[in-house]
C-alpha positions in Angstrom: 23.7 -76.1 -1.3 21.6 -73.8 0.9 18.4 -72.1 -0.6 19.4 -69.2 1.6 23.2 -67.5 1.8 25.1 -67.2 5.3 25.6 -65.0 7.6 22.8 -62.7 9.7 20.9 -62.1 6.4 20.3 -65.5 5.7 19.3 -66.9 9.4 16.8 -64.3 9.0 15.2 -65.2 6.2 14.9 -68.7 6.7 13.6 -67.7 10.3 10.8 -65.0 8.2 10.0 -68.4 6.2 9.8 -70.5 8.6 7.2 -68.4 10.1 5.3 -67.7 7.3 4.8 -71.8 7.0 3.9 -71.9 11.0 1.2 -68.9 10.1 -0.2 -71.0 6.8 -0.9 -74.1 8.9 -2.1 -72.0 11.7 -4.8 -70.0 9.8 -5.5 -73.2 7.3 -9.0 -73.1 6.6 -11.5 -76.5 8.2 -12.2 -77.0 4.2 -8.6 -76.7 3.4 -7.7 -80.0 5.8 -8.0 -84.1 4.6 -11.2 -84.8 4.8 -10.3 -88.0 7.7 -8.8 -85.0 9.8 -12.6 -82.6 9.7 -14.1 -82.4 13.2 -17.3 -83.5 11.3 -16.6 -86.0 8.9 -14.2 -87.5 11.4 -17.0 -87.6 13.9 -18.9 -89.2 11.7 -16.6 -91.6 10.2 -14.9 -92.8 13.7 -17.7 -91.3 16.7 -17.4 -88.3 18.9 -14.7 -90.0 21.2 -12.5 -89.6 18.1 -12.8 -85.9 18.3 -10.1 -83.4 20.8 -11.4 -81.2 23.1 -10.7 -78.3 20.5 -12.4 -80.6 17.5 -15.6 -80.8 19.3 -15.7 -76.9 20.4 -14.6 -76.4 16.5 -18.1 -78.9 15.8 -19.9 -76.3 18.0 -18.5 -73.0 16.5 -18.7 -73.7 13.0 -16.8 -71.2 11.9 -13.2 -69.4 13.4 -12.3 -66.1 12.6 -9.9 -64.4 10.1 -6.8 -66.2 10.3 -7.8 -69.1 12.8 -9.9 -72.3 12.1 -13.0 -73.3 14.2 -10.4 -76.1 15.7 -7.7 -73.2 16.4 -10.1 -70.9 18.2 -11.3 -74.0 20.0 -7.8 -74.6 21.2 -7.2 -70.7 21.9 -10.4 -71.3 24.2 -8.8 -74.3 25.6 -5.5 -72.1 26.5 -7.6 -69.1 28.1 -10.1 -71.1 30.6 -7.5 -73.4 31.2 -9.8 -76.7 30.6 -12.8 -77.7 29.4 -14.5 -77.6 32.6 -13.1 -74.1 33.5 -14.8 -73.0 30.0 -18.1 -74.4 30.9 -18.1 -72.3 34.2 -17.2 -69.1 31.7 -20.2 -66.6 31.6 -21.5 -64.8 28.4 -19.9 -62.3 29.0 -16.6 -64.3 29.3 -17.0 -65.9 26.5 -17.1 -63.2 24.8 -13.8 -61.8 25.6 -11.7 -64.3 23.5 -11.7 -63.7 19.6 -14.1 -64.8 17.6 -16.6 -65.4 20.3 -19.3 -62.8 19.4 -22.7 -62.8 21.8 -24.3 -65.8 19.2 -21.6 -68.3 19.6 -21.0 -67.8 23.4 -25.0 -68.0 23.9 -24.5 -70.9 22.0 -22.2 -72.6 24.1 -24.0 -71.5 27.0 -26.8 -73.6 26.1 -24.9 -76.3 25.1 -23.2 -76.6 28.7 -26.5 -76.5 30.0 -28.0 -79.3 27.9 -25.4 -81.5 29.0 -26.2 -80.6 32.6 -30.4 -81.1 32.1 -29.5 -84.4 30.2 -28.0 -85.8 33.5 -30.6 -85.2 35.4 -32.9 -87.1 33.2 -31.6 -90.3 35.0 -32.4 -89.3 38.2 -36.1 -89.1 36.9 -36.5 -92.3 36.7 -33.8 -93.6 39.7 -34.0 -93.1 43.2 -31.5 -90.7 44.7 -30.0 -92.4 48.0 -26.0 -91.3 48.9 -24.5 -88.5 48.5 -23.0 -89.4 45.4 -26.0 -89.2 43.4 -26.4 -85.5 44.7 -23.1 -84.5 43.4 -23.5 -86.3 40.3 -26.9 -84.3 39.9 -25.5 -81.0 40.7 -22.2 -81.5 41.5 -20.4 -79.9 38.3 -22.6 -77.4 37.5 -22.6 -76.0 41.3 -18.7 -76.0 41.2 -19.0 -73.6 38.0 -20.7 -70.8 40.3 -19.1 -68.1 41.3 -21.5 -67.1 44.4 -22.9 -68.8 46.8 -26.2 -70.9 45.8 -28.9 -72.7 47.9 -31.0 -75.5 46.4 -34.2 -78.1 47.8 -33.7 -81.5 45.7 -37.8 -82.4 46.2 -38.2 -86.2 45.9 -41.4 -88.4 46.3 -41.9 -91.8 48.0 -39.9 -93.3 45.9 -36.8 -91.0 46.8 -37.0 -90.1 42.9 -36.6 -86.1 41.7 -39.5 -84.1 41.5 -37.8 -80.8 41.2 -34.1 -78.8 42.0 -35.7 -75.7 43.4 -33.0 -72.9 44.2 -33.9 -71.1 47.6 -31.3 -68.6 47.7 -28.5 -66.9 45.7 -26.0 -64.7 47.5 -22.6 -64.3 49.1 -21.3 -66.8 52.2 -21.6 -63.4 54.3 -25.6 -63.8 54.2 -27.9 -65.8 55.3 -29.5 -69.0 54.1 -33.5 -68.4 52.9 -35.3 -69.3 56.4 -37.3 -72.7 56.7 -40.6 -71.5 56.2 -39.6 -70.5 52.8 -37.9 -73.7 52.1 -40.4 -75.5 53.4 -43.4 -73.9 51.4 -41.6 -74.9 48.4 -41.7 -78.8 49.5 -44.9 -78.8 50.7 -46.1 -77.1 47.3 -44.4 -80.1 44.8 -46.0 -82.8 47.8 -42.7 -83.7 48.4 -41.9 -86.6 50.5 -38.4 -85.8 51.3 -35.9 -83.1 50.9 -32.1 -82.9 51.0 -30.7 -78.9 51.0 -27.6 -78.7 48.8 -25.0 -75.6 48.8 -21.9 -74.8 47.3 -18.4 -73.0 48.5 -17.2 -70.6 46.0 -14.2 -70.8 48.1 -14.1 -74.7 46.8 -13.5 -76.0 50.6 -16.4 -77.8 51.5 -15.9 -78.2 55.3 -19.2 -76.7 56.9 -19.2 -73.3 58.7 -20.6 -72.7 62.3 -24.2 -71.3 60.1 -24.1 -74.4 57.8 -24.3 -76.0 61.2 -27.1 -73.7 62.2 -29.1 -74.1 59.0 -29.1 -77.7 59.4 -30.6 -78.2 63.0 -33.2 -75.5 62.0 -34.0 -77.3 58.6 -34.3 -80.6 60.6 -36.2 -78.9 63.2 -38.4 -77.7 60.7 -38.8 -80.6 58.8 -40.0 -82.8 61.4 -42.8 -80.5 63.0 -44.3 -81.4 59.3 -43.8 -84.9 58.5 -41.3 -84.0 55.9 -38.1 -86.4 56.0 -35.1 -84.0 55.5 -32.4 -87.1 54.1 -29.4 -84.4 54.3 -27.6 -81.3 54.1 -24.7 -81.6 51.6 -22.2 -78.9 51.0 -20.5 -78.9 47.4 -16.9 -77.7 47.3 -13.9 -78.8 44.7 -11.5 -81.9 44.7 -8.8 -79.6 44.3 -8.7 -77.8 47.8 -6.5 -78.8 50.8 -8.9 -81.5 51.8 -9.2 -83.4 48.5 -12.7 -83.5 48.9 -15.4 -82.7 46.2 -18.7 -82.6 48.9 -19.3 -82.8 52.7 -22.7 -85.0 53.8 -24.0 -84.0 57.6 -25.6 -87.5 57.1 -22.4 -89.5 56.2 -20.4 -87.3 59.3 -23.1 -88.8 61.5 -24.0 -85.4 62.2 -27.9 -85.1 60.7 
């Protein structure tokens, strides 16, 4: 026999109950769940390739907020950036905009996007940096996360190994690049023994414009009236646009 009786009153009342179970398993507590299925203790029992996309933010945050687990705010963070990458683009300020994300835990996440960034670039510390796809593994995700437009001088020594990512210019694609001489004091400062300038698109299309074009004579103009070997201009845009290309190497084009 049904718990609940017929009719309009009844399909109500299972649907109110119903609900009320969806909302207890929604809000459950971290502490509340078997301890196999903790972001934590499963990280530790299994390794963090065990863990979700939402388990590992929930490792991050800690805590939720009232009504939602860590893991359920990590997947509500999930569901507003649309990925995980999209999320690591996000702001401060952006961050803060979902609930539960107060100014500590989106400064925290900041910094934790940003150590995984500094941690690649460790590598190229000790390896030589020779195609273009070891530029866009260097900077590649982290320029694709900017909103505006920005300019950077990968220094390297003899060895073609980094000495230092120094950013030349920040604006919007209708300014201008910084000048050579500013680039080039920069180089000359580190002794650098070679350079290759690296830019973004916002826009995500990487196909160089008529300046890109511009910069890139002057910058090897300037380069070679001081010994300095400029190994390329690469312009970083996203996989995603109508070209299905994620950079755009003057060099590999055959045009530097």
């Amino acid at each position: 026999m049904s718990a609940f009786p017929a009719g309009r009153n009844g399909e109500k009342r299972l649907l109110y109950s119903l609900r009320g179970i969806r909302y207890r398993i929604s809000s459950m507590l971290i502490k509340d769940l078997p301890e196999d299925e903790r972001p934590r203790e499963k990280l530790v029992q299994k390794g963090a390739a065990s863990l979700s996309d939402a388990e590992i933010l929930a490792v991050f945050l800690g805590t939720g907020r009232k009504g939602f687990s860590a893991i359920e705010l990590g997947r509500e963070m999930l569901k507003h950036f649309g990925s995980l990458k999209n999320l690591s683009r996000a702001s401060v300020e952006e961050l803060t905009k979902v609930g539960g994300i107060g100014p500590a835990k989106a400064a925290q996440l900041a910094g934790i996007f940003e150590f995984g960034q500094r941690l690649a670039r460790e590598t190229f510390n000790e390896e030589p940096i020779t195609c273009p796809e070891d530029v866009y593994e260097l900077v590649g995700n982290e320029m694709q996360r900017l909103s505006q437009e920005s300019v950077r001088a990968i220094l390297l020594n003899h060895k073609k190994r980094l000495i230092q990512i120094a950013e030349v210019f920040v604006g919007t694609s209708n300014e201008s690049f910084a000048n050579p001489s500013e680039i080039l004091r920069k180089a000359i400062g580190h002794a650098a023994h070679s350079m290759i300038l690296v830019h973004n698109h916002p826009s995500g299309d990487p196909t160089p414009s008529r300046a890109d074009h511009h910069v890139t004579k002057r910058m090897k103009t300037a380069c070679d009236a001081v010994g300095l070997e400029f190994t390329d201009h690469i312009v970083i845009g996203s996989s995603a646009n109508s070209s299905g290309q994620s950079y755009f190497s003057f060099r590999e084009a055959g045009l530097l």
